[in-house]
N, C-alpha and C positions, 0 to 999 in steps of 0.2 A: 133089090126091090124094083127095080127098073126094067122095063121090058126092051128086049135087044134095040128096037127099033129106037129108043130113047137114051140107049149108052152112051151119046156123044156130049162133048163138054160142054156144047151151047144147051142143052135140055138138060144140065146137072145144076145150071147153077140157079139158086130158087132164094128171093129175101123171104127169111122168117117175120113174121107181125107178129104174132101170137100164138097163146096156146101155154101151158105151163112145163111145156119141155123148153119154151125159151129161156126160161131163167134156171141160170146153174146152181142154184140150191135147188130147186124143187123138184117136187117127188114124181110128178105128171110126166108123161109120154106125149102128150099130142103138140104138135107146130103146127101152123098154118102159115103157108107160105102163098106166096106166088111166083110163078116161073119166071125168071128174066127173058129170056129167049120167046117164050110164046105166049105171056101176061096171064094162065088160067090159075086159079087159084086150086089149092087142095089141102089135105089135112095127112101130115107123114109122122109116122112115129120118131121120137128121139133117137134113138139107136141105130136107124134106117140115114142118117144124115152123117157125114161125115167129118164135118168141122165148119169152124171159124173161115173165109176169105179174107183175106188182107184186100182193103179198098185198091192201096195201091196198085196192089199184083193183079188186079183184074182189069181186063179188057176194056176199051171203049166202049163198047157195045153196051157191055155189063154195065158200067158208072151210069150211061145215059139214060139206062131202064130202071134201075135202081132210085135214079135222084128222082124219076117221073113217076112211079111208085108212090115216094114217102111222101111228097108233094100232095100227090091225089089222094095218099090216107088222112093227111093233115088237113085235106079241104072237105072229106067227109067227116072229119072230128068238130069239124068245126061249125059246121051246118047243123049237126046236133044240137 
């Protein structure tokens, strides 16, 4: 699903927010994610995704974008 130019691991790894392919009973296809590595957001089909990361296992880079992520979703949930 990825174009050659985007095959590398810093442009694979993407936090899901939503969409009802998040959750593992449901029947929906769509995630919406954003990219760790270059922060754009988009909409990937369930199937198109490959799994779970372990916090652990992933990279600095990865943690640092991820916490500033849930952060900034949590501060526009909250402005609502």
């Amino acid at each position: 699903a990825l174009r050659p130019e985007y095959a590398t691991a810093d442009h694979q790894l993407v936090l899901a927010l939503s969409g009802n392919g998040c959750r593992p009973d449901a029947r929906g296809n769509a995630v919406f994610c954003t990219n760790l590595c270059t922060g754009e957001r988009g909409r990937w089909e369930r199937y198109d995704l490959l799994g779970v990361a372990e916090e652990e296992k992933l990279p600095a880079w990865a943690k640092d974008a991820a916490d500033r992520l849930r952060i900034k979703t949590k501060a526009k949930e909250y402005e609502r």
